[in-house]
C-alpha positions in Angstrom: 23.4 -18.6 22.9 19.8 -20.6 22.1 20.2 -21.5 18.3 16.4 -20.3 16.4 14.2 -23.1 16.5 14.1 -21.9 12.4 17.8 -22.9 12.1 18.3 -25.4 9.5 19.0 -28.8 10.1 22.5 -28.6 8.4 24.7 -26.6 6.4 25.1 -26.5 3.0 28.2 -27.1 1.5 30.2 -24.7 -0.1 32.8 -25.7 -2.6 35.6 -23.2 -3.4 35.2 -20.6 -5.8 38.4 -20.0 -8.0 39.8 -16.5 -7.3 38.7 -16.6 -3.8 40.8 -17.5 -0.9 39.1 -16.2 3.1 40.8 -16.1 6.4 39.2 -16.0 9.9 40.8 -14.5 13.1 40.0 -13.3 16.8 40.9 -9.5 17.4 38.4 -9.5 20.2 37.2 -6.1 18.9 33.7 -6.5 21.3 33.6 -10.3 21.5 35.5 -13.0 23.8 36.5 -16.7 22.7 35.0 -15.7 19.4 35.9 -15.0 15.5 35.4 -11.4 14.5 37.2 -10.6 11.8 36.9 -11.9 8.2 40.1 -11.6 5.0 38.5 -12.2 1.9 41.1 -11.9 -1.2 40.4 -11.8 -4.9 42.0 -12.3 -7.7 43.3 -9.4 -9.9 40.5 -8.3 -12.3 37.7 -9.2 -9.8 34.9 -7.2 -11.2 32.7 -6.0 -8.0 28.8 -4.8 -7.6 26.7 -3.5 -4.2 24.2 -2.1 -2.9 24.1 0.1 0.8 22.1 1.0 3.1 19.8 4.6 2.3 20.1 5.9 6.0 21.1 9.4 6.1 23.7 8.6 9.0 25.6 5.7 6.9 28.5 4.3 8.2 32.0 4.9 7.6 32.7 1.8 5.5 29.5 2.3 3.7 30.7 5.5 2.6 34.2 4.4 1.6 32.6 1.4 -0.4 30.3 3.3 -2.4 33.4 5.8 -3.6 35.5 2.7 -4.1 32.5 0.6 -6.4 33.1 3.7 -8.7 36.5 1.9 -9.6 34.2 -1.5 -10.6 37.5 -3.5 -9.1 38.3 -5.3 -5.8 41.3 -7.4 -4.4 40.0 -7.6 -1.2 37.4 -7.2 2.0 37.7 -6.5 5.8 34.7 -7.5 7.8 34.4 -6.7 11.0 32.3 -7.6 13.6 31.1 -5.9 17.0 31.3 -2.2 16.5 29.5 -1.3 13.4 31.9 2.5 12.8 28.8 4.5 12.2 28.5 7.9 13.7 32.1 8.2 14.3 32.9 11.7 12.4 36.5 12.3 10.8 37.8 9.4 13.3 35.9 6.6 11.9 36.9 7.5 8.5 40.3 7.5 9.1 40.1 4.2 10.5 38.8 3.0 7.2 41.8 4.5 5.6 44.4 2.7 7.9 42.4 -0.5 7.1 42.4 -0.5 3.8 46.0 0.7 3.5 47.3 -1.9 5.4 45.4 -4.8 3.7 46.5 -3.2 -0.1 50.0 -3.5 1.2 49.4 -7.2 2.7 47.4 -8.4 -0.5 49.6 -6.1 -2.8 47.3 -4.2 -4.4 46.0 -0.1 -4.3 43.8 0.8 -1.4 40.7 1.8 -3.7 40.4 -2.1 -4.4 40.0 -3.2 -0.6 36.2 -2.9 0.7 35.3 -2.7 4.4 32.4 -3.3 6.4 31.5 -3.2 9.7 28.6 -4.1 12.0 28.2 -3.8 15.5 27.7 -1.1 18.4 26.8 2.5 16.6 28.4 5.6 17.9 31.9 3.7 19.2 35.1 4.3 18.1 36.5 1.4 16.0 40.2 -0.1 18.0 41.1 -0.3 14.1 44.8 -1.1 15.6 43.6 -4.6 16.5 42.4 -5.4 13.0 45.3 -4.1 11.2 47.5 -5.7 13.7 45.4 -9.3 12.8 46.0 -8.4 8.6 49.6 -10.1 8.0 48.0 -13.6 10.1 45.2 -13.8 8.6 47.3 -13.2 4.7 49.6 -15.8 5.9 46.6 -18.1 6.3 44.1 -17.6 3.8 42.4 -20.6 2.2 39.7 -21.2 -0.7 37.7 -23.5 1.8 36.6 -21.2 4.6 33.2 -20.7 4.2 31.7 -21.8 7.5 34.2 -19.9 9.2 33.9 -16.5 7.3 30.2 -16.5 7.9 30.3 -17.1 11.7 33.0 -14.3 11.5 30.9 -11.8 10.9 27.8 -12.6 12.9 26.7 -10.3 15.8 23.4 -11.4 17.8 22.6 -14.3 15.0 22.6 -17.3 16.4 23.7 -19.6 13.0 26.0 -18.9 10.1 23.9 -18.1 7.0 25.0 -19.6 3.7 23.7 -20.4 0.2 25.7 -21.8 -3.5 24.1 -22.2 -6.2 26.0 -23.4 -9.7 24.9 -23.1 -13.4 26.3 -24.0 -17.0 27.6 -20.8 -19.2 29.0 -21.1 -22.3 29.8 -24.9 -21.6 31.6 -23.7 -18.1 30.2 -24.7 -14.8 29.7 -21.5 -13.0 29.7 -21.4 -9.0 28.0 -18.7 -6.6 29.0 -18.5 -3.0 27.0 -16.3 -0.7 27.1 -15.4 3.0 25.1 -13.2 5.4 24.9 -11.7 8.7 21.7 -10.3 10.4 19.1 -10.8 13.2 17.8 -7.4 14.6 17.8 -3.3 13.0 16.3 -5.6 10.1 13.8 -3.2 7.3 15.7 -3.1 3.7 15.6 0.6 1.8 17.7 -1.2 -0.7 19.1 -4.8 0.4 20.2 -5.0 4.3 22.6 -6.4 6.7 25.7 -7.6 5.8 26.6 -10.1 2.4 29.0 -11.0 0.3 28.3 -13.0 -2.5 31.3 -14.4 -4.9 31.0 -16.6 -8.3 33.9 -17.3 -10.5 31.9 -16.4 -13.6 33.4 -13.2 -16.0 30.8 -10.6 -16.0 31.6 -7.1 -16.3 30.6 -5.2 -13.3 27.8 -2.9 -15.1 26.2 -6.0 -16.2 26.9 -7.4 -12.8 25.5 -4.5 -10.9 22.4 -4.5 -13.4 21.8 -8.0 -12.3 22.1 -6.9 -8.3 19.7 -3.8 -8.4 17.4 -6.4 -10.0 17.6 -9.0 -8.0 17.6 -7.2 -4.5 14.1 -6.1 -5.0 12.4 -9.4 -4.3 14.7 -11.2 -1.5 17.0 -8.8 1.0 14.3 -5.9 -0.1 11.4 -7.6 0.9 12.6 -9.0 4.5 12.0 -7.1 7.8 12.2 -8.2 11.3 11.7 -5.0 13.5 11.0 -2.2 11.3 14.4 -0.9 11.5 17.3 -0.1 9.0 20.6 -0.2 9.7 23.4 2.1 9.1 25.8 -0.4 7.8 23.4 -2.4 5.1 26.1 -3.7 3.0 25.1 -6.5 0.0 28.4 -7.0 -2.2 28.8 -9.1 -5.5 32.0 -9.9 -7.0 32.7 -12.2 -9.9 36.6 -13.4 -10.4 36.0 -14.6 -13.6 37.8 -18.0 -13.8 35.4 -19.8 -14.5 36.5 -18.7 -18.3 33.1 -18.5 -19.7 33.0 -16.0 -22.7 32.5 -12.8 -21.0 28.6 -11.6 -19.7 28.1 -7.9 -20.9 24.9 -7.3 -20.3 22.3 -8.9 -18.2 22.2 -13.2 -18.6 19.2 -14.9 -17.3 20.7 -17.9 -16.3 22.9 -16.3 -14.0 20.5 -13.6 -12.7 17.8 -16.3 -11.2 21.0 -18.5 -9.8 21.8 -15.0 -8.7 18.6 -14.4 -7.1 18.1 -18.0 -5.7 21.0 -17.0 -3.4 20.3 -13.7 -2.4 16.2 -15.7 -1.8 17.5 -18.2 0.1 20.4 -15.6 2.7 17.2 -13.1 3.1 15.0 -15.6 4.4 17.4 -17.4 7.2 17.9 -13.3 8.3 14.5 -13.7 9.0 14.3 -17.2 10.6 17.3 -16.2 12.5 15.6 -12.3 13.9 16.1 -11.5 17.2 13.7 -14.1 19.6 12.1 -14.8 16.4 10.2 -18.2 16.6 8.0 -18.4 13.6 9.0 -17.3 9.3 5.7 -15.2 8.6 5.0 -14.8 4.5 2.9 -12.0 3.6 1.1 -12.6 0.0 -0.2 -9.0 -0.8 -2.4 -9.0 -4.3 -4.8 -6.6 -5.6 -3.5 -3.4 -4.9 -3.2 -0.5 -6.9 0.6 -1.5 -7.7 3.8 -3.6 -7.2 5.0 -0.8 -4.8 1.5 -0.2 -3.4 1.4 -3.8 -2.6 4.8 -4.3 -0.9 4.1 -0.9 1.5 1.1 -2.8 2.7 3.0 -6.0 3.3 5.6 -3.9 5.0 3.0 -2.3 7.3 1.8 -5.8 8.2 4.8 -7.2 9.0 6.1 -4.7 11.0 3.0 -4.0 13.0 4.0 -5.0 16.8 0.4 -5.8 17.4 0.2 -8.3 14.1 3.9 -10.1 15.4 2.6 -10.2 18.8 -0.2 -11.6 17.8 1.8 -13.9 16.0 4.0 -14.9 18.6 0.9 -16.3 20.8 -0.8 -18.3 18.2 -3.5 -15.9 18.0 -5.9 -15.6 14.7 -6.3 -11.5 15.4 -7.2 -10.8 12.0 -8.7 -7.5 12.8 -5.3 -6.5 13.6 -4.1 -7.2 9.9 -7.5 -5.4 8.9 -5.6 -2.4 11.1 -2.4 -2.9 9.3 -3.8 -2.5 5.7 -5.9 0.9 6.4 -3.0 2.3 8.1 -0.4 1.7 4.9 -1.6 4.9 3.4 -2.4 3.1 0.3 -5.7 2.7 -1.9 -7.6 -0.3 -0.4 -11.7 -0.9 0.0 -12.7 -2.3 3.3 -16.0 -4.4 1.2 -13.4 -5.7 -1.3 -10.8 -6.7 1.3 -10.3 -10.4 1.8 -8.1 -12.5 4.3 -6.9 -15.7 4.1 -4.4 -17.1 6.8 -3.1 -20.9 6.2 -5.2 -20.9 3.3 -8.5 -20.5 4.9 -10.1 -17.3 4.3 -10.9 -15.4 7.1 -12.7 -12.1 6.1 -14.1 -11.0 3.4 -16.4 -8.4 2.1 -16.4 -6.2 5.1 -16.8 -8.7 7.8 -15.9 -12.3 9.3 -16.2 -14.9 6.8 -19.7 -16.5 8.0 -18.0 -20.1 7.1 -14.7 -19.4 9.1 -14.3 -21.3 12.5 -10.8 -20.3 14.3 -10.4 -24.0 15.2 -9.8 -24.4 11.1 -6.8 -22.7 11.4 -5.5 -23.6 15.1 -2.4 -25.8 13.8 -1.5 -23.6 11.6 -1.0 -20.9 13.9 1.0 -23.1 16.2 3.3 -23.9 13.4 6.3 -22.6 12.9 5.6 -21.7 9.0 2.5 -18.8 8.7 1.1 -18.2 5.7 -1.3 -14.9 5.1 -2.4 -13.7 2.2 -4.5 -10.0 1.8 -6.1 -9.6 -1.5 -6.7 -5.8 -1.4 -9.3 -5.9 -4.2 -8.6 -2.7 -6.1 -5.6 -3.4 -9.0 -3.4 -6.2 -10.0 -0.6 -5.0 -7.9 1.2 -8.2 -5.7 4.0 -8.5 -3.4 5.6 -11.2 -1.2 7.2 -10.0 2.0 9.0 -12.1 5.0 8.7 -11.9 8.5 8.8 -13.2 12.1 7.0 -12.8 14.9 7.8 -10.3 17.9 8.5 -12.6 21.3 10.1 -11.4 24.4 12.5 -12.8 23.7 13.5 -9.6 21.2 13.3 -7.5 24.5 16.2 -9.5 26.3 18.3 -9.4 23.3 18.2 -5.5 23.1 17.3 -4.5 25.9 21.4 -6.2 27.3 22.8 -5.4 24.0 25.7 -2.8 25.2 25.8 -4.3 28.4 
């Protein structure tokens, strides 16, 4: 597989996270010569937050985690890569239930604190056999220095392991946040998206932990699309061991919260970097509109336009395709008060062509791998930030093979 030519240079390196210990192993649920299975255990009294997908045909393991969160514990998680269990009736349910009865008994712990996810092939049955079968190895081999590993575990079509840590002092403790992340296509957030699992060793309770996760999700995994398309296995997960020992967060700390966001900034963005064929990160600066959420359904009509990405994808300064994009978002905008800038030179304004623009002013910047466009709507004070790629053929090979 081609690594994206937005893949980072190197990895960053995550240090262990007390409470924490992760196993990898090769069930060859869908995959060959690959990992695709992923043990995470946690400490007792690991207080647990997340957010899933809004789809109306949720997975499965979506559906069993958002009845377990209720219990605001966890001891453990099951990742699974290759088949995603979604749209599997009564049968993919109960292969939940064997999977998280077999890890309780392995970790030692009641089934309502083990959370599952799966992503993959929709509309498969999961061979849940082969991962319950893999549990008692991958127990008998867990470690607190597994990072790498557990993120390539759980990638599908991504073509790098996405990680991000982050540490911070509270209450005279050095606090530690871990996160990892698994997405590159059936990318558009109604909540957070993909797959990620983020872990610190701070002691928060989990309703100030899950405060701190609706907030935070709303600027990074919530304002990331690379196709338009959401899946029905979104799964973003929090959990906090608390041995760190810091005196214990009750309500929302802000400290924490923009370490917190910082991660969950940094995973969302090398989703996008790493979508399917994707050869270029495309920021979309949306001000001026009638609101906050006024200005992020613009920027989510720009970025998903296949004309805009297209355009993208070949270099090509079609503005009049993001002038398309904006009328079509089925929010309040003026076309006299509508202005474009791409790589900071402004493009259009006032109901036409800039009469200073020249498309050689911005010819580099369209062949860079970095696009910058900004859309000032001219109406309210209403902004928004939303992430990209562009569309290449590449996207077509991908999915167009995908079950084959």
């Amino acid at each position: 597989m081609t690594i994206s030519p937005l893949a980072p240079d190197s990895y960053p390196e995550l240090m262990p996270v007390a409470g924490v210990r992760l196993a990898t192993g090769e069930c060859g649920i869908r995959y060959k010569n690959r990992t695709d299975l992923l043990l995470v255990e946690l400490c007792e009294g690991t207080q647990v937050a997340g957010v899933f997908t809004q789809s109306l045909t949720a997975s499965a393991p979506v559906l069993a985690c958002r009845e377990a969160l209720k219990g605001g514990k966890a001891r453990a998680v099951v990742v699974n890569s290759g088949n995603s269990n979604a749209f599997t009736g009564s049968v993919g349910v109960a292969s939940v239930e064997r999977i998280m009865a077999t890890c309780a008994k392995e970790i030692g712990c009641a089934p309502s604190e083990v959370f599952t996810a799966s992503t993959g092939v929709i509309g498969e049955r999961l061979p849940d056999d082969k991962i319950t079968a893999a549990l008692h190895d991958l127990t008998s081999r867990l470690s607190a220095a597994s990072w790498q590993d557990a993120a390539r575990a759980i990638m599908t079509t991504d073509t790098y392991p996405k990680m991000a840590t982050r540490t911070l002092s509270l209450g005279g403790r050095t606090i530690t946040i871990n996160g990892i992340a698994k997405g590159s296509g059936m990318i558009a957030p109604d909540m957070a998206t993909m797959l990620a699992f983020v872990f610190t060793d701070a002691a928060i309770e989990a309703k100030a932990l899950q405060a701190m996760l609706d907030e935070t999700v709303r600027p990074t995994f919530n304002a990331v699309t690379v196709d338009g398309d959401t899946s029905t296995s979104d799964t973003l997960m929090l959990f906090a061991t608390g041995k760190a020992a810091n005196p214990l967060i009750s309500s929302p700390e802000a400290g924490f919260k923009k370490a917190l966001q910082d991660v969950l900034h940094e995973l969302a963005l090398h989703v996008v970097k790493d979508g399917e064929g994707a050869e270029k990160l495309v920021t979309i600066n949306v001000t001026g509109a009638a609101s906050a959420k006024a200005a992020r359904t613009i920027g989510m009509s720009i970025a998903n336009s296949p004309l805009v990405k297209t355009a993208l994808a070949a270099g090509d300064a079609n503005w009049g395709r993001i002038v398309m994009a904006v009328g079509k978002a089925g929010e309040q905008a003026d076309r006299d008060r509508l202005k474009i800038t791409i790589g900071g030179v402004v493009i259009a304004r006032n109901g036409e062509a800039d009469p200073d623009y020249r498309e050689a002013q911005i010819e580099s910047h369209m062949k860079g791998r970095d696009i910058q466009i900004a859309v000032d709507v001219g109406i309210g004070t209403g902004a928004s930030v939303v992430y990209t790629c562009d569309l290449t053929h590449r996207y077509i090979d991908i999915n167009g093979s995908y079950r084959s």
